[in-house]
N, C-alpha and C positions, 0 to 999 in steps of 0.2 A: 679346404679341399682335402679328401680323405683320400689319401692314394690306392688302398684296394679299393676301398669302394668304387671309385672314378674308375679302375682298372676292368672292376668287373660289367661295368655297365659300357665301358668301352669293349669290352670282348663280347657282351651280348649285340651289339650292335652290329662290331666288325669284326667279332673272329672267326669268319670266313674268308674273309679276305687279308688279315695282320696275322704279320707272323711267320708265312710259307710254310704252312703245315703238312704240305705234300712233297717238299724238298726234305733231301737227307739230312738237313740240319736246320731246326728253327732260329729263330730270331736271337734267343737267348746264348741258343750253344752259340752261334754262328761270331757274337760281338763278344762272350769269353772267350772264345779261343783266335777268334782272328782280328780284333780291336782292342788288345789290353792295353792297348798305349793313354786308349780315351780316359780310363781311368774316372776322374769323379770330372770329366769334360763334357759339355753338350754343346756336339757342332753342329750346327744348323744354315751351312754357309754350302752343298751340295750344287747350289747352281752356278756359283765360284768353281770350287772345283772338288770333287767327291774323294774318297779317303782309299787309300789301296790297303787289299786286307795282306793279312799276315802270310797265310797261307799260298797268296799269289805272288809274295817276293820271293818265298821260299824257293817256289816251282822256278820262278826266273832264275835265280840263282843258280839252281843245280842246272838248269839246263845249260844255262852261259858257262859253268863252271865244268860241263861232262863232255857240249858240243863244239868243235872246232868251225868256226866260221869266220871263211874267208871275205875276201873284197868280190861280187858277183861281177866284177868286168873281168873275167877270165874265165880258164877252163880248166882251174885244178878240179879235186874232190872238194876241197873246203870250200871255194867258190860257186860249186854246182850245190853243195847243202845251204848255202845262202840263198844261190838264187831259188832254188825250191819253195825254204821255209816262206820266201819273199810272196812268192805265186802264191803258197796255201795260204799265208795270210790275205792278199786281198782279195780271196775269193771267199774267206771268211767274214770281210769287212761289204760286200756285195751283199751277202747270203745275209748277213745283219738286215739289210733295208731290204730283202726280198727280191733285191734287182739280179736278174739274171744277166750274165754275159756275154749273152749272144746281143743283149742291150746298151748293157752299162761298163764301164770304164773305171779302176779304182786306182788314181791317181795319191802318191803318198806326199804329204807336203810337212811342213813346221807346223801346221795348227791351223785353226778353223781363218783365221785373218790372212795367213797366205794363200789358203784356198781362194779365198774372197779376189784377193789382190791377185790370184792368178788369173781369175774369170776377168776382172776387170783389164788386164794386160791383154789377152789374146782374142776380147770377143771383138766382132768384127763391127765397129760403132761406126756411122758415117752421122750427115750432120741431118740427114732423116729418122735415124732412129732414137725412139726413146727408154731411158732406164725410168722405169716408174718401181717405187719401194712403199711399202705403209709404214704409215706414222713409228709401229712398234715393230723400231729397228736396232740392232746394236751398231755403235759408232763402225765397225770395221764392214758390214755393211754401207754404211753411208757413204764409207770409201771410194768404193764406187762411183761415185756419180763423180769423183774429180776425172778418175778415166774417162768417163761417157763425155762431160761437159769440154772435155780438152781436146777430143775429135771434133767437136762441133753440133754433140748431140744433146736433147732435151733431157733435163732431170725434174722429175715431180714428183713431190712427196703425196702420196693419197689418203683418205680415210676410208673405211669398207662399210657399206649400209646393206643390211638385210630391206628387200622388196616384195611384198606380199602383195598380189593383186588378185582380184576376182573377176574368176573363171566363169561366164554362163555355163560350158561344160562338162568341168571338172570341177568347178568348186573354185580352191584359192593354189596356186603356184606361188611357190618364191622363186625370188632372183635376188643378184645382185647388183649391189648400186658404187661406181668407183666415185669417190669426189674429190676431183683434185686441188692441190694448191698452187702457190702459185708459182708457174710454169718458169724451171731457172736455164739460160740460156747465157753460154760464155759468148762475149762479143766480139773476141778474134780463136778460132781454132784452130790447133796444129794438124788442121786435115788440109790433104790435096783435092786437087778437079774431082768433083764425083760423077762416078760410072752410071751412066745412065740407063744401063744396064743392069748391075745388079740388083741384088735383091737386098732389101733393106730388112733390116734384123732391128728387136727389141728383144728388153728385159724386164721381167718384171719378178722385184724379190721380196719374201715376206720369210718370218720365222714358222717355224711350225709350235713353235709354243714362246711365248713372248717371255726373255727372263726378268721382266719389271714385274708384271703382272701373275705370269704362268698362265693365261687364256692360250687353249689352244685351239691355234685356226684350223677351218672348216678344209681337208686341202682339198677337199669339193672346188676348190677356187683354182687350183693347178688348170684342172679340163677347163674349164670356165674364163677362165682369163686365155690360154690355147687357142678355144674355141671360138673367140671372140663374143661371148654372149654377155658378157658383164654390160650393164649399161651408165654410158658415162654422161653427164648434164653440157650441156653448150655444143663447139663445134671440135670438139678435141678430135684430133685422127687416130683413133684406135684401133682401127682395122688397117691400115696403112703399115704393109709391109708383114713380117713372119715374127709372130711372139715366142719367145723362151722363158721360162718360169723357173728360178732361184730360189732353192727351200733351205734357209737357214737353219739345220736341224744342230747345231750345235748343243743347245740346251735342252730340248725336246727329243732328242736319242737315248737318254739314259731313262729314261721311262715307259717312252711311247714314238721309236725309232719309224721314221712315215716308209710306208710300203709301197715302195716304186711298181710293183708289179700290179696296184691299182690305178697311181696319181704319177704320171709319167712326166714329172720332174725333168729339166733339161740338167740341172747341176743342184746337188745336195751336200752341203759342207759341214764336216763334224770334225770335233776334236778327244781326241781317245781317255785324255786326262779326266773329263768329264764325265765318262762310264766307266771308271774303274781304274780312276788314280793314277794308277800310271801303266806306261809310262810318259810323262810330260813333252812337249816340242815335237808333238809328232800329233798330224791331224791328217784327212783326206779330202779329194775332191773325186767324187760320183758325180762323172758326164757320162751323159749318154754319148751312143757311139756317133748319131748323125749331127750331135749340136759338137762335137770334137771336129770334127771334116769341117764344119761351116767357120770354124776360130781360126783356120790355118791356111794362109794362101799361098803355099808351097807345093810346086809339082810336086819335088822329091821325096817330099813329106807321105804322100800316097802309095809310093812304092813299098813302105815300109812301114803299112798302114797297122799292120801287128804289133808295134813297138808305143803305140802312142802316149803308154805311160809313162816310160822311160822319156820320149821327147818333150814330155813337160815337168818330168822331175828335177830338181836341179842339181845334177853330178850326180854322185854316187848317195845313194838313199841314206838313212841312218837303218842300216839293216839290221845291227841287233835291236834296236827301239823294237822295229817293225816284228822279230820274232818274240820281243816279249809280250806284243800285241794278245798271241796267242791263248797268255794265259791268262789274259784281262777275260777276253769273249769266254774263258773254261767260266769262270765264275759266276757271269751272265748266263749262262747256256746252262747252269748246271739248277740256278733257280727259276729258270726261264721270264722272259721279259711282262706276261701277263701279270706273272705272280708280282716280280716287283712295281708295277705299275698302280696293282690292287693296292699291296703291301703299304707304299707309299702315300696312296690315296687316302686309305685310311685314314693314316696320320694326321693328313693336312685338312681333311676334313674336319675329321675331331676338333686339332685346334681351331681352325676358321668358326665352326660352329661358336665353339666356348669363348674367343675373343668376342663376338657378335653380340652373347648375354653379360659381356661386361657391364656392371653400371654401378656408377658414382650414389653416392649417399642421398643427394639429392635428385635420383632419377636417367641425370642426363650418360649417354651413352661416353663409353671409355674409349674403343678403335673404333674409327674408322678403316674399313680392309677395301683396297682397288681390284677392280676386276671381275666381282663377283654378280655385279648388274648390266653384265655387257651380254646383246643377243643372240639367245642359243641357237637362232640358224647359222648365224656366222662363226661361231666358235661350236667345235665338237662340246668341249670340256675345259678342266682346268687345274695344270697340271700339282705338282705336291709343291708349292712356291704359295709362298703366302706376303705379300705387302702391304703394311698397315701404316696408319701413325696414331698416336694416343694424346687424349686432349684432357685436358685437367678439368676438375668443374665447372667452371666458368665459361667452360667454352673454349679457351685459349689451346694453343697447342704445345706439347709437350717435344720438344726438338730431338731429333733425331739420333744426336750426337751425342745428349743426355741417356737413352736410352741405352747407347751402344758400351757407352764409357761403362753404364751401370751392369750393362749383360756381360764385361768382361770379368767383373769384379765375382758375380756369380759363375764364373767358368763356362760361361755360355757364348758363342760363336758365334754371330750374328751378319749380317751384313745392311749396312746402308747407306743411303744417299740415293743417284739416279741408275748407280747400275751400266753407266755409260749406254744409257738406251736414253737420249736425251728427247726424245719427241714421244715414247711410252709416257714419259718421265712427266713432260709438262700436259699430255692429254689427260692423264690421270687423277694429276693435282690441280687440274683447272687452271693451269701457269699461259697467259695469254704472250704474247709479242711482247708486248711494253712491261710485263711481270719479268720476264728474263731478260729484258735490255736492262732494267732498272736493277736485276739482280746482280748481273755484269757489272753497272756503273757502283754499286755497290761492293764491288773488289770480290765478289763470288768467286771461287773457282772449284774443281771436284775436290773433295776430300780436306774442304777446310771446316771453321765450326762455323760457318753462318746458316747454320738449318733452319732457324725461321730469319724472313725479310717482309716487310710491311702486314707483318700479322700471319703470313702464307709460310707453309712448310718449303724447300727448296728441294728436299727431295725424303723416300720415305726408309723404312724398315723393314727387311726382307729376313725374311727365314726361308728353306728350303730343305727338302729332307731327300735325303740316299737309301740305298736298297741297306745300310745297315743301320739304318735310324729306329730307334725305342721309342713305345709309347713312355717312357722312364724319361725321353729327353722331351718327351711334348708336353710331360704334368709339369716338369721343370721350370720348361718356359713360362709355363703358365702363371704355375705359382709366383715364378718372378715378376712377372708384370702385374699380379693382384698385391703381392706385399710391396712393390716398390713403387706402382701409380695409382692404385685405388684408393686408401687410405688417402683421408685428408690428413696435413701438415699439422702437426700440434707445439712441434719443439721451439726453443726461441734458437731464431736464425736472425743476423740481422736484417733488417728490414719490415722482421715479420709479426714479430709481436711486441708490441712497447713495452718502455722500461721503468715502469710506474716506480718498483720497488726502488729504485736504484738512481733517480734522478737529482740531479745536484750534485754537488760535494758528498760524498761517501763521507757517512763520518758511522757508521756500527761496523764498519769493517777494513783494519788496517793491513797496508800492504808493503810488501819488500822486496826489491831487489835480490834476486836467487842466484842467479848466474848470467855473466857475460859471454858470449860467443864472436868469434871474429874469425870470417873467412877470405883469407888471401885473394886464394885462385878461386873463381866459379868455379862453380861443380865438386871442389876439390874437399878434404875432412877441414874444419876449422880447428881452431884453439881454444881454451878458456880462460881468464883471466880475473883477478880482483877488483882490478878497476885499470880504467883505457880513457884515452881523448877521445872528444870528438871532434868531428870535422865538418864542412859547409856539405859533404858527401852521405854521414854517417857515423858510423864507426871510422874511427884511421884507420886505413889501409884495406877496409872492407872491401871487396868485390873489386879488388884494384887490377887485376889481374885476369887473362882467361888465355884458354887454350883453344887453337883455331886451326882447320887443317889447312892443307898445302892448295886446297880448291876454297879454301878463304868460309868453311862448314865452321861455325863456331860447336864449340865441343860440350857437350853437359851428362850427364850421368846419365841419364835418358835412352843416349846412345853407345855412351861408354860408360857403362859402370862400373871398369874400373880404377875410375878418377876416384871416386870415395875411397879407394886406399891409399891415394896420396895423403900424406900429411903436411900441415903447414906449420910455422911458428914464425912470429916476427917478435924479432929482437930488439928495440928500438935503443937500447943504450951501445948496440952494438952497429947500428944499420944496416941489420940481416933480414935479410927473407931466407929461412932456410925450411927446405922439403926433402921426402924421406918417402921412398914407396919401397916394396918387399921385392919389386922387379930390378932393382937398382942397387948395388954393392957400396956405392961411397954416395952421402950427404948432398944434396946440393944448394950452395948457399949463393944467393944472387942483392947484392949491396941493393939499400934503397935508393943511394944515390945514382943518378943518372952514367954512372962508368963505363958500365958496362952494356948498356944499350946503343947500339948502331943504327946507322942510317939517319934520313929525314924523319922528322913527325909527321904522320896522314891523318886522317881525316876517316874514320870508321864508321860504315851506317849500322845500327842493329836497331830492329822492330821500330823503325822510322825515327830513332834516336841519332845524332851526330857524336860521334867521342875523339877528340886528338887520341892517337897513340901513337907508341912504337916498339920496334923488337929487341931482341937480344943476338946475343954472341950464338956463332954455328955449335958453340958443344952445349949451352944451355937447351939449344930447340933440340940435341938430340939424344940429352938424358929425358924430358919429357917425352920424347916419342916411343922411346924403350918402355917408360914408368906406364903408360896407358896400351900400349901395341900399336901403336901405328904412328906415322908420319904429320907431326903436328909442330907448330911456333907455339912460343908466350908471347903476350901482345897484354901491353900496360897503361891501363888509361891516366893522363896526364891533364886532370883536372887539377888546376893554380888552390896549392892549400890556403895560402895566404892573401888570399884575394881580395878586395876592400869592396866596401857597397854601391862605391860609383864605376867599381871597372865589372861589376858579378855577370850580368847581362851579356858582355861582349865573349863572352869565354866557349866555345865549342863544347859543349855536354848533353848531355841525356834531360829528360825533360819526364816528371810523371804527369799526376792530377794535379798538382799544384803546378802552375807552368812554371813558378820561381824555383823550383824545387830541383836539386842538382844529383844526380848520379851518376854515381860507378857503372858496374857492368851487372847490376842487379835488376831482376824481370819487372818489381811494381813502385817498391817503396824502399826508404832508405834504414826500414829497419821492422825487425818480423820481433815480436812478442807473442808468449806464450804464458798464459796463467799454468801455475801448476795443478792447482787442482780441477780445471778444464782435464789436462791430463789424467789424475788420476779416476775423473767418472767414467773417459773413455776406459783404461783400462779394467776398469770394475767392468764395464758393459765387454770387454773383447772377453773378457774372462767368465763371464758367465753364458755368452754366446759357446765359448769354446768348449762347455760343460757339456752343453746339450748336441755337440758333437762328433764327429771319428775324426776331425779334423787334427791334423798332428802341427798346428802350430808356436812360438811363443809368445805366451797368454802376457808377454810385460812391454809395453813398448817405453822405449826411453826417448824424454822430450826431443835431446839431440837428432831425434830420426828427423823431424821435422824440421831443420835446421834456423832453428831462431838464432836472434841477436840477442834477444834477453827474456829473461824469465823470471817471472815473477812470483812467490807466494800470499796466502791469506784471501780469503775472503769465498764467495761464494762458487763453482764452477761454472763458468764462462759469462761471470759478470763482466768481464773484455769487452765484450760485445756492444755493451752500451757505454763505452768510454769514450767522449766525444774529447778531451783531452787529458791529458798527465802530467804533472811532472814530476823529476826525479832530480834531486839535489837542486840546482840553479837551474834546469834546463828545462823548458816545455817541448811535448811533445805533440801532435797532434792525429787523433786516430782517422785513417782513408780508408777504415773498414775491415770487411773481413777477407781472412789469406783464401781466396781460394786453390783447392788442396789438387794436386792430381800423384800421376803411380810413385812417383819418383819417392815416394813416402813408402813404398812397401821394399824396396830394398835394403839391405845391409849387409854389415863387412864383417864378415866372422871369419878369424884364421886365413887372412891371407886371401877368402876368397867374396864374391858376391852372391848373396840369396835374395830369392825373391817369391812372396806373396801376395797372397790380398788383404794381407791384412797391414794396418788400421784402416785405409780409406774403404774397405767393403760396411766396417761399420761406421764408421762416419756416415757413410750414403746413407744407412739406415735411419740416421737422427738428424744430419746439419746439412741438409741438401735444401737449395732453395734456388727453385727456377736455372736449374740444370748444372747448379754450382755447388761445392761440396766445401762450407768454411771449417777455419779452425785454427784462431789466432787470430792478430789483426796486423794492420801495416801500420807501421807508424812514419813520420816526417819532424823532421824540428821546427818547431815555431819561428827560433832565435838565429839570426845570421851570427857563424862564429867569429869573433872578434877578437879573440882571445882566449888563453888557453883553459879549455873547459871538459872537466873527466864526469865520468859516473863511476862509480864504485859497488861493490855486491855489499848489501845490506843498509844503504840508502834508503829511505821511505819514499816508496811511491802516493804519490798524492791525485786520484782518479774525478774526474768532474762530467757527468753526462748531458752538462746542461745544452 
């Protein structure tokens, strides 16, 4: 892909519409001067939550910094300029949806889920009415229905069908078809005797632009579901009683905000974060004025029917949020909502089109995108949100997680999974009943890595774009999804391509022993040494050790990075464990003997592992808490060194691939090896990457980033790969594969402090990826129970056999 060129035949297309060529400021000036933060970033995460520009915190600033505002439950001056700014904003936040006042009601709350959970609080449910929602809903929607079903009323989830029927007189008519599921009913409610008398109220709530998908509904369905003309199959009572209509505009306002003073919406919920960043915790609820009087069975309430925002706000508003409001709307108002609507369209168009002409080598298509074959009576359009997943040749699917891990590495922003729209989520992916029980019983939950389950994605890959998004960040995308899943897989990864040259005993290429590594503490710097024991664990004293907080968080670099400036060293003719961080003034040296450890021994689960341990003395846990910044223990795994081979079994320990197989507090295996010259092709490859360009990285990584146990020299670069076992002096070892690699490889400790890039693992992906995994190194395990005392030493020959 040629970026002018692509660019030019994108602006023949849409440069009427990209750009806002009729605003004081285009696209270009607009993200130099009010986005310099993005830098060489492409966010494309908009329907999460959109980016505040520069120039709009400025304006917040000075104004919070020039105006005095008071608390508006009084009658100073500073109090009457709050409650002012309070009115003009939400008669600005009205004037947003078109809704007039003499109408509409601009209630200020926490955010679009309080708005929700307000409706659901005050609407008047009895155990005749029903909340009816469609399928494409967000979880805080769904909320609702615990209110509704706890008075006693009906919750149905529905699906919407376009109805074309022919007309003798006119020709063809559409309509609408609701088709419910199956009808949920609580079987004791916290409701009293009902009046037989009153009037029985429903709900019925949909998004105005769904954020799985981005289809946005017809809200032709507002009048329509009002009017009673939808037509529903069986004997359902859909005319029974007085309908109100729920438009979740929370995601569908920053585009293409619904116009009340067409579609007379009973309540519209938006959150401000999502049209202009910020500011955050502040959202609204737009009731109209007659469906406010029917929520509330309070004479009193009437008398003071002018106040009704205040009577459902809760205390005292957050009123400077609400005045910074002010300059969110200057920024929308100044490009006007069409233009960004076009603007954004553009975009999403573009890419949807260009993901759609993806195609593999052999023909077969690369995304699949959701949403884009659903019926345009029922949906106007669809908005700038794009959902895909990408499938490898084969057919198979390329998991979601993979994709996400790789978009970070390219500085790309991404978002995936279901989006917490769980029923957009499974209509989409064709996830039936027994698909999501099965995904459940399979330990699913949001945000973990099971993206694919029995062949089926679990949920997919969203982009979404903002009123300051570049066609610069759509080629981006692009191109990152053509060089990183189009190409077929050529490189050897294990699993992937056999190891013809290399089978047997290795005898054209000898190998040796480079360096030992041995790390205390998880997480923490290791040591290096000439030669070490080993133990039925590993290394002695490897991973013997880790740091855990005071809510029982085990602690890793991950989230503290800065463990990697601790240092460790074990003294063994001395029986020290002694550490050293830059946060800390005096040494801290902690005997291997059990002295100074307190208390019982427990019983520790980690990643379904059991470990005996125990702790330490109160000033040991609180020089570590100083050394990392926070409040944490050491906690020492007490795996029997000397163990014999008829008690090994009965011993409380960690368990890997080999179930016999004993560890420390280490993630896979009892021991990471690294070929050196595996190393040094990668850095030949970061360094010629880094040639070609502005990137200001350094071009050298040293093994230790990757924290192995041993390193090896000689022979070919990443002949490892096909090591089925080793050994080194009297010991065999035996290879459980390859290491896969994640970020914790792009940090490091220069001077005291932590840095962090993408590099090596952005080039790794490029070459050692294989089915959503990124190797480089191997794991190893020892063949031999230790019986006796047994070292390896640096410059030992390794002896390699792939048989």
């Amino acid at each position: 892909m040629d970026g002018e060129f692509d660019k030019e035949r994108f602006l023949k297309e849409f440069g009427g519409d990209y750009g806002y060529p009729n605003a004081p400021h285009n696209i270009d000036q607009i993200r130099a001067n009010d986005f310099k933060r993005l830098n060489d970033v492409v966010y494309l995460d908009h329907a999460g939550a959109t980016l505040y520009s520069e120039s709009q915190m400025q304006d917040v600033f000075m104004d919070l910094s020039s105006t005095l505002y008071g608390n508006p439950h009084s009658q100073s001056s500073c109090s009457v300029t709050t409650s002012d700014i309070v009115g003009e904003v939400r008669q600005q936040v009205l004037s947003f949806f078109n809704a007039s006042p003499k109408e509409y009601k601009c209630i200020f709350t926490s955010g679009a889920t309080s708005s929700l959970k307000l409706v659901g609080e005050t609407f008047p449910w009895s155990r005749e009415s029903n909340y009816m929602y469609t399928m494409e809903n967000h979880n805080s929607v769904l909320g609702i229905r615990e209110y509704a079903l706890r008075q006693g009323a009906a919750a149905i989830a529905v699906d919407i069908e376009d109805i074309t029927e022919s007309d003798a007189m006119s020709g063809k008519k559409s309509g609408i078809k609701i088709v419910p599921h199956t009808v949920q009913r609580r079987g004791e409610a916290d409701c009293g005797k009902i009046d037989e008398t009153s009037e029985t109220y429903n709900l019925f709530a949909f998004p105005s632009e769904c954020n799985f998908s981005g289809l946005r509904f017809n809200l032709d369905l507002v009048n329509s579901i009002k009017e009673g003309s939808c037509q529903i199959p069986g004997t359902f009572p859909t005319h029974s009683g007085h309908w109100m209509v729920l438009i979740d505009a929370a995601k569908g306002s920053s585009t293409c905000p619904p116009d009340l003073s067409k579609y007379k919406a009973d309540f519209v919920v938006v959150s401000f974060y999502k049209l202009f960043g910020y500011p955050t915790g502040i959202g609204a609820l737009i009731a109209r004025n007659g469906t406010v009087a029917a929520s509330i069975a309070d004479i009193d309430f009437y008398q003071r029917r002018d106040g009704v925002e205040e009577f459902f706000e809760d205390g005292t508003v957050s009123f400077l949020s609400i005045a910074s409001l002010h300059h969110g709307f200057k920024v929308l108002n100044t490009l006007t909502m069409p233009a960004i609507s076009r603007h954004t369209s553009s975009l999403s168009s573009y890419v949807r089109n260009a993901l759609l002409k993806l195609r593999h080598e052999n023909g077969n298509f690369v995304c699949t995108l959701y949403g884009i074959n659903d019926n345009e009576a029922l949906f106007d359009s669809i908005g700038p949100v794009i959902s895909f997943n990408l499938k490898r040749p084969d057919g198979s699917w390329f998991g979601y997680r993979e994709v996400e891990k790789l978009a970070s590495l390219s500085n790309i922003q991404l978002r995936t999974g279901c989006f917490c729209n769980p029923g957009a989520c499974a209509k989409h992916l064709g996830l039936s009943h027994s698909d999501l029980v099965s995904n459940i019983e399979a330990g699913h939950v949001c945000w973990d890595d099971h993206d694919i389950l029995n062949g089926k994605p679990t949920g997919a890959v969203r982009v979404s774009f903002g009123y300051m998004s570049t066609f610069e960040d759509a080629m981006k995308l692009l191109k990152f999804i053509k060089s990183s899943f189009v190409p077929q897989m050529t490189h050897n990864i294990p699993g992937d391509i056999p190891y013809s040259a290399t089978e047997g005993i290795e005898r054209t290429s000898r190998y040796f022993l480079k360096s030992i590594t041995v790390y205390p503490i998880k997480s923490c710097a290791g040591f290096s040494v000439g030669s070490w024991p080993l133990s039925n664990t590993g290394l002695l004293h490897d991973r013997e050790w880790l740091l855990k907080s005071f809510s029982g968080e085990i602690l890793t670099q991950k989230k503290v990075p800065e463990m990697g400036l601790i240092s460790t060293l074990v003294d063994l003719k001395l029986g020290l464990l002694i550490v050293e961080s830059p946060r800390c003034k005096e040494k801290m040296q902690i005997e291997l003997a059990s002295a100074q450890c307190i208390g019982k021994r427990e019983v520790m689960e980690i990643h379904s592992r059991r470990y005996e341990v125990g702790g330490y003395w109160n000033e040991i846990d609180i020089w570590f808490s100083n050394a990392v910044g926070r409040p944490c223990t050491l906690v020492r795994s007490y795996a029997v060194q000397n163990q014999t081979r008829s008690n090994r079994e009965q011993c409380i320990v960690g368990m890997c691939r080999d179930f016999e197989t004993r560890l420390n507090f280490v993630n896979e295996a009892q021991f990471l090896l690294l070929l050196e010259e595996s190393v040094s092709d990668l850095n030949n490859r970061i360094r010629s990457k880094l040639r070609n360009s502005s990137l200001n990285q350094p071009a050298e990584v040293n093994p230790m980033r990757f924290r192995p146990n041993i390193v090896v020299s000689g022979g070919k670069p990443y002949a490892e790969d096909g090591w089925k076992i080793l050994k080194i002096g009297e010991s065999n070892f035996k290879s459980l594969g390859g290491c896969n690699r994640c970020h914790m490889i792009n940090m490091t400790s220069t001077a005291g402090t932590v840095q962090r890039s993408n590099e090596p693992l952005a080039t790794l992906a490029s070459y050692r990826r294989l089915k959503g995994k990124i190797y480089f190194g191997i794991l190893l395990r020892l063949c031999d129970f230790i019986d006796q005392d047994a070292w390896i030493s640096v410059g030992q020959e390794v002896i390699p056999n792939t048989d």
